[in-house]
N, C-alpha and C positions, 0 to 999 in steps of 0.2 A: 486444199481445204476450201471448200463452199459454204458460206454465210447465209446461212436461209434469213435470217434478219439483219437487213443492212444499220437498221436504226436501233442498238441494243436496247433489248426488256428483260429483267428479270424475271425467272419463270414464278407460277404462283407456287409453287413448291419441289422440294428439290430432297429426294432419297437417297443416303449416304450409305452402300453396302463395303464395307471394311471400316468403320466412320471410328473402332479404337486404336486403329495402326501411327505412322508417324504423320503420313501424309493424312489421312482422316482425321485425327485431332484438331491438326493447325486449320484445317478447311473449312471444319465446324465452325469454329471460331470465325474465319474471314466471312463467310454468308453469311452471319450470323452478323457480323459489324455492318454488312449491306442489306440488311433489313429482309434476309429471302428464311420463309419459312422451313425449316427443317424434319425430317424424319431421321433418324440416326438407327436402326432397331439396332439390338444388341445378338451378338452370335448366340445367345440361350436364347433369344426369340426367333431369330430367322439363320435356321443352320441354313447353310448353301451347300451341302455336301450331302443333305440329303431330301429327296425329292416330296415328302413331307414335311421336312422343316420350313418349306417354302408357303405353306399353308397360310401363316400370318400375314406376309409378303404379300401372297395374292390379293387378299383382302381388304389390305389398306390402298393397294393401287387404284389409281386415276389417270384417266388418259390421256391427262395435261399434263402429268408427272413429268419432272427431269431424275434422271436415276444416275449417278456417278458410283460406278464398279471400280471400288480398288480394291475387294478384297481377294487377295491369296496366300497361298501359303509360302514365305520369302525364304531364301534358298541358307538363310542362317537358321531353318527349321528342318531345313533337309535336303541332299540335292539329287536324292535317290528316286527310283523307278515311284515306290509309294508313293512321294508329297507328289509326285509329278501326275500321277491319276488323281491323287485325292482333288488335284486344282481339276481335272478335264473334268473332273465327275460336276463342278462346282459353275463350271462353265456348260457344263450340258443341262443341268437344271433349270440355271437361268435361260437357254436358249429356249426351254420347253417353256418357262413360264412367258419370255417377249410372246414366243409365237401364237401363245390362245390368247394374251392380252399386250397389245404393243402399248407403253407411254411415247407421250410425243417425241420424247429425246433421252438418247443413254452414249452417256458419256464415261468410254472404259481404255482404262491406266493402264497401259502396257508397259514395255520395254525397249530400250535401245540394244539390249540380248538380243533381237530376233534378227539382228542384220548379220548378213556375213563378218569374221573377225578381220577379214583383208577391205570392205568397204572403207574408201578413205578417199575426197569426204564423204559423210555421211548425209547423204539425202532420200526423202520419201520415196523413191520411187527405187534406192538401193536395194541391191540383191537380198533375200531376207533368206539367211542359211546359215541357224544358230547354232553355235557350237556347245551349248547346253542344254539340259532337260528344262531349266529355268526359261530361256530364251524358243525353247522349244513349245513350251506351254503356252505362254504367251500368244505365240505365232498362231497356234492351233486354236485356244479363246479368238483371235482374232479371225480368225476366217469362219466359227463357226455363228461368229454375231455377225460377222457381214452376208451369210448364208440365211441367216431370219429376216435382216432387216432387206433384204433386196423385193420382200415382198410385201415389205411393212409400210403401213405409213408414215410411221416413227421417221426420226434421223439418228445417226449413229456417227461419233464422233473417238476416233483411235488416236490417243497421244502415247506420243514415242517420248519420256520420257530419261536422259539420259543420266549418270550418278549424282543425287540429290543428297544434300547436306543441309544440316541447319541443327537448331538445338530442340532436343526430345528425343532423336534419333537413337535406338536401342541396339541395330543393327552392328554397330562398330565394324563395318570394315573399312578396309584399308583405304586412307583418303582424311578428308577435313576433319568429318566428327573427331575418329580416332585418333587423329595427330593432333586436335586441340587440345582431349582429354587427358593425352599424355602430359601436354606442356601446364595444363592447367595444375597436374599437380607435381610439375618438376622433373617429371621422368625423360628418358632421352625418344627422340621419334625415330625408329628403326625404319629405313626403306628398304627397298628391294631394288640390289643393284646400286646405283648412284640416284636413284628419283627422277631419272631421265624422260620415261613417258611423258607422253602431254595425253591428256585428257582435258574434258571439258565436263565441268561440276555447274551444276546447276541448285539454286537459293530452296528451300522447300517454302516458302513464302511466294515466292517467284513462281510456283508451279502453282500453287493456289490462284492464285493471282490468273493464270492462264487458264485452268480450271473453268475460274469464274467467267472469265471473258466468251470461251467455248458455248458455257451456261445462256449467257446475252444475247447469243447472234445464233443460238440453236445450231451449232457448227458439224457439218456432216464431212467424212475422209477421213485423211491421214494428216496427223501432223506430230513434227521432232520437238519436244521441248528441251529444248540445250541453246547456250548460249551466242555461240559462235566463236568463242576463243576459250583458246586452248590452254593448258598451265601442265609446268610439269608438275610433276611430286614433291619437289626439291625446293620450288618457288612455294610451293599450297604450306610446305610443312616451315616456310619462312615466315608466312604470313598467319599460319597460329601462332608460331612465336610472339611475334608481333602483339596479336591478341590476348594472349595471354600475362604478354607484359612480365614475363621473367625467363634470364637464360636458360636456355636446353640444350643440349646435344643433340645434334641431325647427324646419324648417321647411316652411313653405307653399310652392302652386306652383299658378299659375293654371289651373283644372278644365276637363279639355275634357266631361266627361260630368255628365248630374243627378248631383244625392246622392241615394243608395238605403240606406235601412235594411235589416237584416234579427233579427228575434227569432223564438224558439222556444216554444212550450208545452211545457216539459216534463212534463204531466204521467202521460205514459203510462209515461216514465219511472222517477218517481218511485212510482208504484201495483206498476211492475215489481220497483224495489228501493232500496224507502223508506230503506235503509238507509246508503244510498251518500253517501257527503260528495265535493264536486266538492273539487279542487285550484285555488286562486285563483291570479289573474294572477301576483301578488307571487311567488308560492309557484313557479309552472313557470316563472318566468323567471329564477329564482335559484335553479333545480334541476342539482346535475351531471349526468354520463352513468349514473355508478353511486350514487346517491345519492337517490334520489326521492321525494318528500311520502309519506306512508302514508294 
């Protein structure tokens, strides 16, 4: 990843597309505590799925603009052929609209879906060969903005965000939120198998956070937002307990699939901004709504 500003500045404003999802809310909020001017428009104002709903959009752009793309449609809304067009359609609009008017900088949320399931570790430069229509979307947004921006003057900044937890989260799959929820009201947390994967969960505070920093130094490439350490299922669904502050039952449940690790190098990361302290397990899962690790 390349820092077009070594000395970070906040941009003069900054357009949030997907700004009511989980990640858009908490984001709002964190520029918003850093003094950066907001746009937020609302999906009844600026459909992205269709090539006139883009009209207001147009409109309001400046070509100092920062634009942060998180909107899609998340694979707990469908993970069939349709949502998987309805997102290309959503990404081909806004490539139409960069390409008659580039802003300075657009900064778009992808996935750690788009790498191969056998990459291990997982680094930027890993083989990207998704095993989903989710992961596959993603992949194809991202080649189709680095296809505009190669002639742009804009910069273009791709974060490979890995499974992100925190509290808002509506999603409930399998991982933190949902094994909090459970413990929070006394229920048992069911794993898959014994909870033996490691994965690595990343803070949704944490992601803003990195967001923001992208924002400052106008950051152009590829970059993994993931921690660098791994947890399994079994430790994550220990430490909602924890959090929760009342017994539960962790149980097992006979595995229909292998066990599959997955870990991250972060080091391109940390080279981009040495300075950053991740938020630990303990820490986002006894995070409130308005209250979050610093």
């Amino acid at each position: 990843m390349q820092l077009s500003r070594p000395s970070p500045n906040l941009p003069s404003r900054v357009i949030i597309l997907g700004s009511a999802g989980f990640i858009g809310r908490h984001l709002i909020r964190h520029l918003r505590e850093l003094g950066v001017p907001i746009l937020a428009p609302p999906r009844a104002e600026v459909d992205l799925e269709s090539a006139q709903g883009l009209g207001p959009l147009r409109s309001l752009l400046r070509r100092e603009d920062a634009i942060v793309v998180l909107a899609a449609l998340t694979p707990d809304r469908g993970r069939d052929v349709r949502t998987f067009m309805a997102n290309l359609r959503m990404g081909e609009n806004l490539c139409s609209l960069f390409a008659d008017f580039a802003p300075a900088h657009v900064v778009y949320v992808s996935s750690d879906a788009v790498y191969d399931d056998g990459a291990n570790p997982v680094r930027e430069d890993s083989s990207c060969n998704p095993s989903s229509l989710h992961g596959l979307m993603h992949l194809a947004r991202e080649r189709m903005l680095a296809h505009v921006f190669e002639k742009s003057p804009g910069s273009l900044a791709l974060l490979r965000p890995t499974l992100i937890y925190g509290p808002g989260d509506t999603h409930n799959g399998y991982g933190p939120n949902r094994f909090l929820r459970a413990a929070l009201k006394g229920e048992r947390i069911a794993l898959f198998g014994e909870g033996e994967e490691l994965r690595d969960h990343i803070f949704v505070g944490d992601v803003c956070r990195l967001i923001a920093l992208a924002l400052r130094h106008r950051a152009a490439g590829t970059l993994n937002l993931a921690t660098g350490h791994s947890h399994s299922f079994r430790d994550v669904a220990a430490t909602a307990v924890r959090a929760a502050g009342r017994p539960v039952a962790i149980e097992g449940a006979p595995r229909r699939s292998p066990v599959t690790h997955r870990h991250f190098d972060v080091t391109q990361l940390i080279k981009s901004f040495p300075n950053f302290r991740f938020t630990t397990l303990d820490e986002g899962l006894a995070a409130k709504e308005d209250e979050f690790p610093k």
